[in-house]
Backbone bond lengths (Angstrom), bond angles and torsions (degrees), N, CA, C in turn:
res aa  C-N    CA-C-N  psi(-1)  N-CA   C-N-CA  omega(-1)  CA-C   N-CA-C  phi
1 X - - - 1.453 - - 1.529 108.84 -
2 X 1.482 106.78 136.63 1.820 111.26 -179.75 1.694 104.32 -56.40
3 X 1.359 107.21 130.83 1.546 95.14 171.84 1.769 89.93 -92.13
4 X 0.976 119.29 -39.03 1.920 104.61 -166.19 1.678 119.12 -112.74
5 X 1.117 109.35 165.88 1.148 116.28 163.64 1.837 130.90 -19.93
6 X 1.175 85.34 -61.29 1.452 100.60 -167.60 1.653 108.58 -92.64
7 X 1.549 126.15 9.49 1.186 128.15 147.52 0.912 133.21 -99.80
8 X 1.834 110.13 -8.94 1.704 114.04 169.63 1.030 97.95 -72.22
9 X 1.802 149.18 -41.43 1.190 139.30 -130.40 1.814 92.39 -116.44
10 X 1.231 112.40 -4.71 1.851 97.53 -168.81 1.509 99.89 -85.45
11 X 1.507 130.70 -20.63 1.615 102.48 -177.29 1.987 93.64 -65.19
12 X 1.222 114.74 -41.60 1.529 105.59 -144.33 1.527 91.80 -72.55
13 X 1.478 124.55 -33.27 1.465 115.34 170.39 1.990 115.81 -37.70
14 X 1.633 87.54 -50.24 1.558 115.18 -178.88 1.530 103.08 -33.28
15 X 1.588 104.29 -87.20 1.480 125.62 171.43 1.484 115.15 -27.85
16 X 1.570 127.11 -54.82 1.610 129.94 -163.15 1.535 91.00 -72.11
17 X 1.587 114.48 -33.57 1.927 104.11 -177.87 1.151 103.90 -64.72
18 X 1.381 125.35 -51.19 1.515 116.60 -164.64 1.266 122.65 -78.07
19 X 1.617 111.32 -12.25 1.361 107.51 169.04 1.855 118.30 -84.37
20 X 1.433 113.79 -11.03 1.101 111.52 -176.02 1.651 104.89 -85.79
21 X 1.456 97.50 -23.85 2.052 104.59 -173.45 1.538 79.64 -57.33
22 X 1.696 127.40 -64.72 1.414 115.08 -118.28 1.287 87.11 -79.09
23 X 1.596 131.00 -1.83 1.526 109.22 -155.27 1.748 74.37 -109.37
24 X 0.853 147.39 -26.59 1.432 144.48 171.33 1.730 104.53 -48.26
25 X 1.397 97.88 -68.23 1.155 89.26 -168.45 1.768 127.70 -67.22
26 X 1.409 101.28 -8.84 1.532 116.55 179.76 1.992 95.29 -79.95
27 X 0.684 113.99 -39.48 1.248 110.00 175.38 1.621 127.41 -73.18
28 X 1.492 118.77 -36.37 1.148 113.10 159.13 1.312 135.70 -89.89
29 X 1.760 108.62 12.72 1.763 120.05 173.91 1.341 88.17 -94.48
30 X 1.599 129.95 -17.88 1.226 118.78 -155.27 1.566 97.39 -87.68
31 X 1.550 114.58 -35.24 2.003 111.06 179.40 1.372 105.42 -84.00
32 X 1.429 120.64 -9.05 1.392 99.83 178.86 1.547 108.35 -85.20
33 X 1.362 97.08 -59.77 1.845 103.64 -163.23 1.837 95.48 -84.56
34 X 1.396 118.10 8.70 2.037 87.86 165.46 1.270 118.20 -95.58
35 X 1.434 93.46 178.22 2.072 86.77 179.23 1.113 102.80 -84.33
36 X 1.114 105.81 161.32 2.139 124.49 172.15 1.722 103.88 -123.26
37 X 1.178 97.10 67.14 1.629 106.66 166.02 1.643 92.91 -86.28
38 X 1.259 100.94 125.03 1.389 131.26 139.20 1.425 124.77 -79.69
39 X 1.330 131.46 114.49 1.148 110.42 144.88 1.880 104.99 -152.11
40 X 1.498 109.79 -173.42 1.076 100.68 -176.98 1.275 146.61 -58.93
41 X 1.751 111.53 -25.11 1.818 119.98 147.34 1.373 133.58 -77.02
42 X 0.920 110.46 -1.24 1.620 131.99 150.30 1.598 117.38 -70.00
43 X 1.069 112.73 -35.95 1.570 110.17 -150.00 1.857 90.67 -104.92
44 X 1.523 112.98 -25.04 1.684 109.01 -173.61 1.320 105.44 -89.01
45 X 1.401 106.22 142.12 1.689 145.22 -126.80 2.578 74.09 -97.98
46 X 1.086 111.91 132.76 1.256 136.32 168.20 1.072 130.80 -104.50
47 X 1.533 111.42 120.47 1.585 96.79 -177.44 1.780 106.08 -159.45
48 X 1.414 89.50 114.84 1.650 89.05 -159.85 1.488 126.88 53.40
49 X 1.455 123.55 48.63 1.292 118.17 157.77 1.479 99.72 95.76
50 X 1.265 129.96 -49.07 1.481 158.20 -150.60 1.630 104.90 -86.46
51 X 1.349 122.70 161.52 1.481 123.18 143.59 1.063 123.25 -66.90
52 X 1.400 152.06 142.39 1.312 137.30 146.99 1.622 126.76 -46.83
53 X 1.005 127.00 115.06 1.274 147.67 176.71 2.060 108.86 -84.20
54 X 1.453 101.02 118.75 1.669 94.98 165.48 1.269 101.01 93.98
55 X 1.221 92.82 -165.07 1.918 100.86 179.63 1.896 123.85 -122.94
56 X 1.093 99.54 123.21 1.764 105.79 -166.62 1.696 91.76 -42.92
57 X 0.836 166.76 -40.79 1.568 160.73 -127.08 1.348 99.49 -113.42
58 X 1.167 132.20 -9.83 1.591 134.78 170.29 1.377 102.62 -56.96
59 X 1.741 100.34 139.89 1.255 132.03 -155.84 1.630 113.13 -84.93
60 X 1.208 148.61 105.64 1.250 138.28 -154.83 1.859 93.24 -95.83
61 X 1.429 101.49 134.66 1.430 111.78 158.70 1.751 112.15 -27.46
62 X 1.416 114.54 167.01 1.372 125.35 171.21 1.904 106.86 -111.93
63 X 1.435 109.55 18.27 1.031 129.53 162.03 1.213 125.55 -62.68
64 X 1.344 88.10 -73.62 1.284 138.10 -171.03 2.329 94.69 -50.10
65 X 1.077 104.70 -68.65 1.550 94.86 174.25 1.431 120.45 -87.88
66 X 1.712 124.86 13.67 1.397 120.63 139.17 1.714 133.91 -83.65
67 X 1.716 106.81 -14.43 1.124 92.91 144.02 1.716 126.98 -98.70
68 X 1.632 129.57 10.92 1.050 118.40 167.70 1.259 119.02 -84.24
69 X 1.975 115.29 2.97 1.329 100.31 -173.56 1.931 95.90 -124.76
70 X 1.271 106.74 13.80 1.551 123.01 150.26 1.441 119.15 -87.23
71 X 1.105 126.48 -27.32 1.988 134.54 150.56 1.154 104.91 -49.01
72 X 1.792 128.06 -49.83 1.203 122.38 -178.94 1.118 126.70 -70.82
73 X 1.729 117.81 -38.52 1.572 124.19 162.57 1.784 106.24 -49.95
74 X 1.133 132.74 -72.89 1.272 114.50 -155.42 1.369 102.79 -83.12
75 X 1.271 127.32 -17.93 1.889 113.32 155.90 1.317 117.90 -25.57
76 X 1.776 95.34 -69.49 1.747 101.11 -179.19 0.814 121.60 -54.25
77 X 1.315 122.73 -38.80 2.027 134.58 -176.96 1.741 87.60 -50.16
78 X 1.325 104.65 -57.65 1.857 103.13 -163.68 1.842 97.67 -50.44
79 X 1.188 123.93 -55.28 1.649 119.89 -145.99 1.683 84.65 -79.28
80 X 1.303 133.59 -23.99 1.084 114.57 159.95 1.468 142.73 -74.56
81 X 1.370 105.24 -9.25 1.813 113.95 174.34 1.784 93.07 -89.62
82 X 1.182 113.85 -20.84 1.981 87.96 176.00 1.507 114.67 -88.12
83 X 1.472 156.07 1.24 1.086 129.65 128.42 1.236 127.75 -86.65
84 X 1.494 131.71 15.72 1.483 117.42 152.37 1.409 89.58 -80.11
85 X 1.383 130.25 -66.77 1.760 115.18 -149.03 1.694 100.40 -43.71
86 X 1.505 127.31 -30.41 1.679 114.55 -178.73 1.658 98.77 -84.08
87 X 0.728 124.59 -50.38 1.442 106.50 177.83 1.882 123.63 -78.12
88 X 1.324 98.58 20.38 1.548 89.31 172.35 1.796 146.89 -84.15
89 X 1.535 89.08 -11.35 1.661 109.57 166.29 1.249 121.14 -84.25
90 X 1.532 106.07 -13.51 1.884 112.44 157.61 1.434 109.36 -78.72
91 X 1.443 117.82 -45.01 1.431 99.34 -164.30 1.670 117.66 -94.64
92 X 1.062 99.29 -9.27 1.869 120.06 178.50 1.267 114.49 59.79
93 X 1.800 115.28 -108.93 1.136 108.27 -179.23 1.186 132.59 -77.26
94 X 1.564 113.66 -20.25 1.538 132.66 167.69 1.390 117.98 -36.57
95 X 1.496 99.04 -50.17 1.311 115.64 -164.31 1.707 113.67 -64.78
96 X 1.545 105.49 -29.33 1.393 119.81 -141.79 1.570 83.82 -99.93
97 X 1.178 117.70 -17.16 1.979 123.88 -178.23 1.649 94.57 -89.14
98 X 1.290 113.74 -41.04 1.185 114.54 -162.50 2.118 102.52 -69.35
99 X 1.508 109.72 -61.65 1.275 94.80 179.67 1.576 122.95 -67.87
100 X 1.679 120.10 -6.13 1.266 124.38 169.63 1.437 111.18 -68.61
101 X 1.291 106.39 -36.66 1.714 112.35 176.21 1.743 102.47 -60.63
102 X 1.255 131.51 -60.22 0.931 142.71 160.53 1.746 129.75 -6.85
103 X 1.623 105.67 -89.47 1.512 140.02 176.68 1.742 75.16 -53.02
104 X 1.324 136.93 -73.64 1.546 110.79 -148.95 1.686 109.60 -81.81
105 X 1.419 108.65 6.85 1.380 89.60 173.05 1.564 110.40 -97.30
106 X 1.890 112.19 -25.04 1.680 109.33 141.65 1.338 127.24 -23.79
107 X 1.060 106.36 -74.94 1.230 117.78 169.63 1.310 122.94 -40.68
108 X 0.670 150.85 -69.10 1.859 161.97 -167.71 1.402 86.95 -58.07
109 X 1.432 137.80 -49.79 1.624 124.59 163.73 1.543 115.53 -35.36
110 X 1.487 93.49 -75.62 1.116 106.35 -167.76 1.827 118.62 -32.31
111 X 1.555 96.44 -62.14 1.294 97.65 -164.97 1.982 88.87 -75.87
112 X 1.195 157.53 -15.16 1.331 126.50 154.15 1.183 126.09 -48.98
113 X 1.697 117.63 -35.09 1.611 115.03 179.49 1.907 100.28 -81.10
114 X 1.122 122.31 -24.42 1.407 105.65 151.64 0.899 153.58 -56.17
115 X 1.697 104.27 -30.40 1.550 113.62 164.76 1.237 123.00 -78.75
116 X 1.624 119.66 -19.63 1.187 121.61 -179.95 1.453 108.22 -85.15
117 X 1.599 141.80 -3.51 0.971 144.23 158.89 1.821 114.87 101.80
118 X 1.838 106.62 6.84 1.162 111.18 172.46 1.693 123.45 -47.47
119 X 1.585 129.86 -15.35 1.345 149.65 -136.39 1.744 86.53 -124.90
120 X 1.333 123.65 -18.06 1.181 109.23 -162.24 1.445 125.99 -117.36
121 X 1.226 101.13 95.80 2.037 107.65 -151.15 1.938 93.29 -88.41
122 X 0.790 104.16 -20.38 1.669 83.45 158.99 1.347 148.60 -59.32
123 X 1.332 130.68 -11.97 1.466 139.60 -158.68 1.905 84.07 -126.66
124 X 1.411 111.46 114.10 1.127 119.69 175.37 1.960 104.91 -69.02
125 X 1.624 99.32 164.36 1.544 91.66 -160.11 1.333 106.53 -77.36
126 X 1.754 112.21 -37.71 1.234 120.28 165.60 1.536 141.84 -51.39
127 X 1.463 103.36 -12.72 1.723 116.91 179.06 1.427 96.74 -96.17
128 X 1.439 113.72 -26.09 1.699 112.12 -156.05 1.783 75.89 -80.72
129 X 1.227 144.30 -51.50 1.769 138.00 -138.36 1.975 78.26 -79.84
130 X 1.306 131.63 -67.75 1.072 130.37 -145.36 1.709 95.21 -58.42
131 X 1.811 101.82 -48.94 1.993 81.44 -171.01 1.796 120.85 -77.46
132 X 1.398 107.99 7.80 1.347 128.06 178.11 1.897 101.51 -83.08
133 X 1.622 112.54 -37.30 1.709 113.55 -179.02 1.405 91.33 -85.53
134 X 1.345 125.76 -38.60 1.258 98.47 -179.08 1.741 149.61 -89.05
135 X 1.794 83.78 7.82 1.851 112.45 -172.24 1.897 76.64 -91.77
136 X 1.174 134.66 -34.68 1.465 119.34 -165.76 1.491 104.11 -79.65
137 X 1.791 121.23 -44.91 0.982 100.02 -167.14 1.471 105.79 -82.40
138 X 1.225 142.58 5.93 1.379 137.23 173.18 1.961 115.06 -89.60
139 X 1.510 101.00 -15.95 1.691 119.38 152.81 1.860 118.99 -49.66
């Protein structure tokens, strides 16, 4: 048994060195001794099966990462309904106020990013600004 500090922690010091050698050294047997064929299907850029089309520097909607960070809201909602459903015959009714408190405060998101039209990939952004200048200037 470790009597100190610094003998509980030296195998795992041990272990993190040798795992960084082996991945070191897997990496530099790998530029010395592989081949470096070049050629022209090697060298073109892949992306999904496909050619790339357009130009990588194209500008992504602000859509586009309000619904990737609405995937993330109800993700979490999910990893959080699987340990109440196992712990719910311990906590009973508590439990059942507690994820109701919950699901409707989801909710109350949800339906704000609905009302604001984040959910709605039909109305291009550019038609939505022009009939928005032109509902004001007809105000």
């Amino acid at each position: 048994m470790p009597a100190t500090y610094a003998e509980t922690w030296f195998p795992v010091l041990i272990q993190i060195l040798i795992a960084i050698a082996v991945a070191a050294a897997m990496i530099g047997l790998s530029a010395l001794l592989g081949r470096k064929v070049k050629d022209p299907v090697k060298m073109s850029p892949y992306e999904s099966g496909m050619k790339p089309v357009g130009n990588a520097r194209e500008r992504f909607s602000v859509r586009f990462y309000l619904v990737a960070m609405v995937f993330i809201l109800f993700d979490i909602e999910a990893i959080f309904l699987y340990p109440w459903a196992v712990i719910y015959r311990q906590l009973k009714l508590f439990a059942f106020f507690e994820m109701l408190l919950f699901i409707v405060l989801v909710l109350c998101g949800f339906f704000y990013i609905w009302k604001k039209g984040v959910l709605n990939w039909s109305v291009d952004e550019s038609r939505q600004r022009i009939s928005s200048r032109e509902s004001e200037r007809a105000a």
